[in-house]
Structures are given as structure tokens and as C-alpha cells.
C-alpha positions in Angstrom: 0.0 0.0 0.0 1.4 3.5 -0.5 2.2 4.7 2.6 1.8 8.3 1.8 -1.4 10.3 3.6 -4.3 9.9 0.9 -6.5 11.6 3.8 -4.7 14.6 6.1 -7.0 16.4 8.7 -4.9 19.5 9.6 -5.8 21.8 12.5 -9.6 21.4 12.0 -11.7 23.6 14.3 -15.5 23.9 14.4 -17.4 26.3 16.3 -21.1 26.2 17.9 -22.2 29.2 19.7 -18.5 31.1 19.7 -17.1 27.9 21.7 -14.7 25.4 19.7 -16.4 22.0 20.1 -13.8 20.6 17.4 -10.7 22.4 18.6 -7.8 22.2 16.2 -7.4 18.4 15.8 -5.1 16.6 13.0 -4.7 13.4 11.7 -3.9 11.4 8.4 -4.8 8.1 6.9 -3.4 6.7 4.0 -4.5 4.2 1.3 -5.7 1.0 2.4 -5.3 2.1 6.0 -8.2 2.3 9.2 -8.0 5.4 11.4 -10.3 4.8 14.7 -11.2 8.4 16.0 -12.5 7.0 19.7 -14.0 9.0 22.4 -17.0 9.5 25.0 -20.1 11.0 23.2 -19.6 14.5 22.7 -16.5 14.5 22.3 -16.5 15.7 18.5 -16.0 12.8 16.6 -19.5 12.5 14.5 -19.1 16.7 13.9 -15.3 16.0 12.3 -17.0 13.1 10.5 -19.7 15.3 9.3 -17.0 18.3 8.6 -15.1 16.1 6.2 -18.4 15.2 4.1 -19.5 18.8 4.2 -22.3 18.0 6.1 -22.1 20.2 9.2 -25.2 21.1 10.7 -26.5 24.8 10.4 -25.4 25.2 13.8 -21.8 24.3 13.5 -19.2 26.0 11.9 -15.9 25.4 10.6 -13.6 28.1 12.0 -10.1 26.8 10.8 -8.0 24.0 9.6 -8.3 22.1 6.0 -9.4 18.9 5.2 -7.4 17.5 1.9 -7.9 14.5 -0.2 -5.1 13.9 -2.2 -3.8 17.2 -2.0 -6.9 18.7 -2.9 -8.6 21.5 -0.1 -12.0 19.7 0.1 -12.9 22.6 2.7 -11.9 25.1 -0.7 -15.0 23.3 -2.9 -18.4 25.2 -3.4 -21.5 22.9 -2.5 -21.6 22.4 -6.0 -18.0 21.1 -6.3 -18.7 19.3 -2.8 -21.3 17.4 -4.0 -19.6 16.0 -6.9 -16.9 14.4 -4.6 -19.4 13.5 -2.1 -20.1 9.9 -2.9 -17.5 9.5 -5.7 -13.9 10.0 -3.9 -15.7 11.2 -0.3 -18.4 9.0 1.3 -20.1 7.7 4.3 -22.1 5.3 5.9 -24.2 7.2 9.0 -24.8 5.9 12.4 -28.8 4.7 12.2 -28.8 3.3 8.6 -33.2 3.0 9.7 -33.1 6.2 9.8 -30.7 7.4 7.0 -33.0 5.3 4.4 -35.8 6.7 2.6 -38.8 3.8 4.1 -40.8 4.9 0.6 -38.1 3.2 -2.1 -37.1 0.4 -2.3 -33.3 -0.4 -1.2 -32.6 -0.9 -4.9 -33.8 2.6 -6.5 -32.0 4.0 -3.7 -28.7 2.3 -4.5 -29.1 2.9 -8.2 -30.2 6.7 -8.0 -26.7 6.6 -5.7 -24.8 5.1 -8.8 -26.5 8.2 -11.5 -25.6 10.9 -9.4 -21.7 10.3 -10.7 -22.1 8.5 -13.8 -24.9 9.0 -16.9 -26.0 5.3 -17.2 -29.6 4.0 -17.3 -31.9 3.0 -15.3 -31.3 -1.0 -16.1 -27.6 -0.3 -16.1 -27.7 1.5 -12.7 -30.0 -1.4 -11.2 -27.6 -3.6 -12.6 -24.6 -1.9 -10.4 -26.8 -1.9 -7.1 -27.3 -5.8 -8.0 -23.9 -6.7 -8.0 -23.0 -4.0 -5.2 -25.7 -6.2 -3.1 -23.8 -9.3 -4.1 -20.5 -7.9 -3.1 -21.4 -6.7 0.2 -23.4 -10.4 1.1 -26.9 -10.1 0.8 -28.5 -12.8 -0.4 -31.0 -13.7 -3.3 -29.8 -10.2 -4.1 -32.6 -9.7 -7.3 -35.3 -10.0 -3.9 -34.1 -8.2 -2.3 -33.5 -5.2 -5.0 -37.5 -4.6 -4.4 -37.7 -4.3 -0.8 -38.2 -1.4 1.3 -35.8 -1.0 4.5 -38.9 -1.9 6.7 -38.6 -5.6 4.8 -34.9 -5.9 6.0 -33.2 -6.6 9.4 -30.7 -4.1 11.0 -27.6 -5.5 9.6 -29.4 -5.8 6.1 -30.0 -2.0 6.2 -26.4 -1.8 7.6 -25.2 -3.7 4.1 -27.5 -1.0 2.3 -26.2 1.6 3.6 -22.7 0.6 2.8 -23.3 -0.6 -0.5 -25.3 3.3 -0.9 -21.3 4.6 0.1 -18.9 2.1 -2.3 -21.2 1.8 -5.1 -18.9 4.5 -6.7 -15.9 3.2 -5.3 -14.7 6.2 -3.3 -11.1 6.2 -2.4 -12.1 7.2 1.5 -15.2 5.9 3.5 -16.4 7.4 7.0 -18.0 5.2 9.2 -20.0 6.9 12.0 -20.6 4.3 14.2 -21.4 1.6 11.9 -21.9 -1.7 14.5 -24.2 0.6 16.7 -27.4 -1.5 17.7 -26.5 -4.4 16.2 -25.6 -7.8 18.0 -22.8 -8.8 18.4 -22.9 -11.5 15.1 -23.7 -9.0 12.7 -21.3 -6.5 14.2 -18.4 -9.1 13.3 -19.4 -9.7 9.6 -19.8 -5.6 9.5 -16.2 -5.3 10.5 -15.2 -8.3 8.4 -16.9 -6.5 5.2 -15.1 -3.7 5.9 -11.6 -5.3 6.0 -12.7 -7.1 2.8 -12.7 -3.5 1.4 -9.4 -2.5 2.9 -7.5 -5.8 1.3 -9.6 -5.9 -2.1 -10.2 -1.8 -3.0 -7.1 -0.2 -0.8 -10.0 2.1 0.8 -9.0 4.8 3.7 -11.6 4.2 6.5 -11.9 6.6 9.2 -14.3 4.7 11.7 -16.1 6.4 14.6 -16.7 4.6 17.2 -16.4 4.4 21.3 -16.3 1.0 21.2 -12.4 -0.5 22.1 -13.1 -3.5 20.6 -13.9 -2.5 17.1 -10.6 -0.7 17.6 -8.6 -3.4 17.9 -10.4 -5.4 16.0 -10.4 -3.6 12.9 -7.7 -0.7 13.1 -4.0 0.2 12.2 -4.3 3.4 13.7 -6.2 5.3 16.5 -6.5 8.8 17.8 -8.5 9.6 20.9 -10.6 12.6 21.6 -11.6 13.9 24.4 -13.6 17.1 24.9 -13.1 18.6 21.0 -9.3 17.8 21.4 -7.1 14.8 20.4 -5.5 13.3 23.9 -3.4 10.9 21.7 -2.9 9.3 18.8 -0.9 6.4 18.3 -0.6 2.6 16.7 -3.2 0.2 18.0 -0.8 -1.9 19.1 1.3 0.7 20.7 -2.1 2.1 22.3 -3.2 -1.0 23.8 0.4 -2.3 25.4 1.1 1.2 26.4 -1.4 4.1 26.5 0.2 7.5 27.1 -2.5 9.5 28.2 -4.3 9.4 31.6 -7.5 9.8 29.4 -6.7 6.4 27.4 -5.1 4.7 30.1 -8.3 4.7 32.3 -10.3 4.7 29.4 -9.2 0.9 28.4 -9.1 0.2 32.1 -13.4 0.7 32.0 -13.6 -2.1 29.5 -14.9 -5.5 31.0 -12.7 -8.2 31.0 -13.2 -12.0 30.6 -10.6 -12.1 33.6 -12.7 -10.2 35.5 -14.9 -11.7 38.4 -18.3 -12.2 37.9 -20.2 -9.2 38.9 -17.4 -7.5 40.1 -17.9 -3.4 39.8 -16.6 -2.2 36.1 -13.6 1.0 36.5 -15.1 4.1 36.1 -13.6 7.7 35.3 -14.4 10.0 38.0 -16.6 12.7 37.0 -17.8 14.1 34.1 -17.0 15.5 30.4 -17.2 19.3 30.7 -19.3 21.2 28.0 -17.8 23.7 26.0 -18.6 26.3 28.1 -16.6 25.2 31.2 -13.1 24.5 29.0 -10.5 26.5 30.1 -7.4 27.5 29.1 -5.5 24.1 29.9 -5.9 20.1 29.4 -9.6 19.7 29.5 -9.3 16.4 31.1 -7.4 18.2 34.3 -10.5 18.1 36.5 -10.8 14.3 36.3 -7.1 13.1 35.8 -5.2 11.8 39.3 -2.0 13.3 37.3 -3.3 16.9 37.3 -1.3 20.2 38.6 -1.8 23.7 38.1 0.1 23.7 35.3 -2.2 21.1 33.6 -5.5 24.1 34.1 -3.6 26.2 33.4 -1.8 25.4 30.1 -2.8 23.2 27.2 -0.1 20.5 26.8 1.0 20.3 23.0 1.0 16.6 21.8 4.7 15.5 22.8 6.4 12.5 20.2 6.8 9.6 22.2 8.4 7.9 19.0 6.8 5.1 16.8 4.2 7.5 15.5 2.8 7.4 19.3 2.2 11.6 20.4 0.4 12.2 24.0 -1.0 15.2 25.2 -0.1 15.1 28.2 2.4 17.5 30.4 3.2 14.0 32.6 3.9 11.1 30.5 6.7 10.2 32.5 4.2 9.6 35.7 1.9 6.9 33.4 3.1 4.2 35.7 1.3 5.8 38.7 -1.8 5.6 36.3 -1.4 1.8 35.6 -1.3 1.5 39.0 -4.3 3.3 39.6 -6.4 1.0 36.8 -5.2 -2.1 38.1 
């Protein structure tokens, strides 16, 4: 795979109500690559999901940073321009596929009038694409199914719409916002297996959303954790699990339950709460809930430091992470 970034995030910052919910974050993800962005809800990720489409609700606003696909300044495009890319080298498969579905038309006109936005083909052509999109993503008795309405179809069918809705024009990057959401644990599995499939067969970027950990490391090469608009750290998934370098992380994989862990034993929590974006202040935004913190940490916003490996923490105490560790266990 080319190693070089086909996606690069760069400073993105997006506004709601003069405070910076999405406050300067960066990332890249090159072909053929998964970037997990991770966090509590609220944290930003659906809004820099929704940034990178174009899609930001009325409310929000994009204050600063660029988004670029392949060198090109999506965030420089018109709507018109925007729309062109959207769906042909830019596209996305949204969190509630039951509700991102027209329940009027059936799953086939919807995956054909996808197709003829980008390309002048007709109608049998385009309904021949969905049919063999269907195929690909492993529906069955795929020429039945072409003539059902979402109402017809089970949660991870409408999931396998949706995606086939987001590759029939085989875009070169694919946001997933929370794909496996409300779906058991089966389906989610065969989800994330399509999604590798795509990965290995198409060299695809995905950026997946998700607050699920084991999605991450089930499916991605990279991760960068948010936490209250900002990244906390970004890092290898490998690296990230062995060793987190962020308070944030660190007690963030210690909440996940364990097989190891005694039946009905209490899960680790993170004391406190997310602040909204009112109540940030001028330092780390996690200081209020970190065991780590000092004055210096409300006071000051740590940079993110290179811990090498392509692992960065945001953290003005990295070298304290074993008291942290300690703390989880």
C-alpha cells in the first residue's frame, strides 16, 4: 500500500455558539489504512466526521484547519463542487442506517439513483450496479431483495444497504459513523469483516467512529483519541493498547470488562464528568478528572509530545503513566 497520507485532517476547528467543540485536531490516513477516532459522546467525533463530508449542521461552523484528499482543499470546494466528490472519492455510511433510508423506495432505486448521481448510465444499467453491489457486500437472493423497502430488512441488512449506498462508486475514502451501533454482536463481526474485505480488495482509507475499544482493535491500524473537542493521543493500535500514554486512554481501556474479570465485580469508572464547551478553560480539559493533574495542567494546554513510533500524548506528565497503571489495576 502507498504509505503516503491519501486523507490529512490539519488543524480542523469547528465552532457552535462562539465555543470550539472541534478544537484544532489533526490526523492522516493513507490508502488502504483504518483510522479509529475514539471518544466519549460529545467529544466531537460524529461533527469532524460530518466536517469532512461537508455535512455540518446549520449550527456548526468550521472556524479553521483544512481537510485534503489527495492534496486537494475539500474545505476550498463550493457545495456544487462538494457534491460532486461526495459519494465518488468522499463517502459515508451514517450511524442509524433506519433512519438514513428513505422507508418509501425500495433499497434498490435507492442504491441505483446513488450510482447516477456520478455516472450517466440507465436505469437498467444502474440497477444492474446496485445488483452486483448487493452481491458484493453479502446479501443474499440479491434480485429479492432489489424490491424491498428498509422496513422488509433486518438491522444489519440496512447496515449492508447503507454501505453498499457509500462504495457503489468506489470512493477512495469511507467514514463510518458508528457503523456496528445496535447491532448484536454476530452481525457486528461480519460488519467489520466487510469492511476489512474492502481494505485488502479496494485499498480504501476508512476513518471509523466509534467508542467501542473493541472495534478498535479489531479492525484498526491506527487510532487517535478525543476527548472534549481535542485529540488526547494518537498512536498505533498496538502501541495504544500495550502502552497508553494518556491518563485519558489509560483509564479509558481500564473501564472495558474483561473476561478475567470476576463475575459481577464493579466495572472502573472515570471519576466525573465531560465538561461542556462552556466550562473549557485555558488548559488540558481532562485536568479536573485526571489523578496526574497540577496547576500547570488548568492552566496550560499541553501540545502533543512524540513519544516515538508514530505514538504523540497530550499530556504535560507522560513520565508519571506508571502511577496511572497503578491506579487502573
Amino acid at each position: 500500500m502507498d504509505p503516503r497520507p491519501l486523507l490529512s485532517v490539519e488543524d480542523l476547528t469547528i465552532e457552535i455558539d462562539g465555543a470550539n467543540v472541534v478544537d484544532g485536531i489533526s490526523f492522516t490516513v493513507a490508502p488502504g489504512k483504518v483510522m479509529a477516532l475514539v471518544g466519549e459522546s460529545g467529544c466531537g467525533k460524529s461533527l469532524t466526521s460530518y466536517a469532512m463530508l461537508g455535512l455540518l449542521p446549520p449550527a456548526a461552523r468550521r472556524s479553521g484547519g483544512n481537510i485534503r484528499l489527495d492534496g486537494r482543499d475539500l474545505t476550498a470546494l463550493s457545495e456544487r463542487e462538494f457534491r460532486k466528490a461526495r459519494g465518488k472519492d468522499i463517502s459515508i455510511i451514517f450511524q442509524e442506517p433506519s433512519a438514513s433510508l428513505d422507508p418509501l423506495t425500495t433499497v434498490g432505486a435507492q442504491i441505483a439513483a446513488a450510482y447516477r448521481t456520478h455516472h450517466k448510465v440507465s436505469r437498467t444499467e444502474a440497477y444492474a450496479k446496485a445488483r452486483q453491489m448487493l452481491a458484493d457486500v453479502g446479501i443474499p437472493d440479491p434480485d429479492r431483495r432489489l424490491h424491498q423497502y428498509p422496513f422488509e430488512l433486518s438491522g444489519g441488512m440496512c447496515q449492508r444497504i447503507m454501505i453498499s449506498i457509500a462504495l457503489i462508486c468506489s470512493p477512495r475514502v469511507l467514514v463510518a459513523d458508528e457503523p456496528t451501533t445496535a447491532l448484536d454482536v454476530t452481525i457486528q463481526a461480519q460488519i467489520l469483516d466487510l469492511m476489512k474485505k474492502l481494505v485488502a480488495d479496494r485499498g480504501t482509507a476508512i476513518v471509523i467512529i466509534t467508542h467501542d475499544m473493541g472495534v478498535v482493535a479489531d479492525i484498526a491500524d491506527d487510532v487517535a483519541v478525543m476527548y472534549a473537542g481535542r485529540i488526547a493521543e494518537v498512536a498505533p493500535v498496538e502501541a495504544l493498547f500495550e502502552k497508553p500514554r494518556h491518563p485519558y486512554t489509560a483509564l479509558l481501556l481500564a473501564s472495558v470488562p474483561k473476561l478475567s474479570d470476576a463475575p459481577k465485580a464493579d466495572l472502573a469508572t472515570i471519576e466525573g464528568r465531560v465538561p461542556t464547551p462552556n466550562e473549557f478553560g485555558a488548559g488540558c480539559r481532562f485536568a479536573d478528572r485526571c489523578p496526574l493533574a497540577t496547576e500547570k495542567c488548568r492552566a496550560e494546554q499541553p501540545p502533543l509530545f512524540d513519544c516515538g513510533g508514530g505514538h504523540r500524548s497530550a499530556c504535560w506528565h507522560i513520565d508519571r503513566m506508571a502511577e496511572i497503571r497503578e491506579i487502573a489495576a
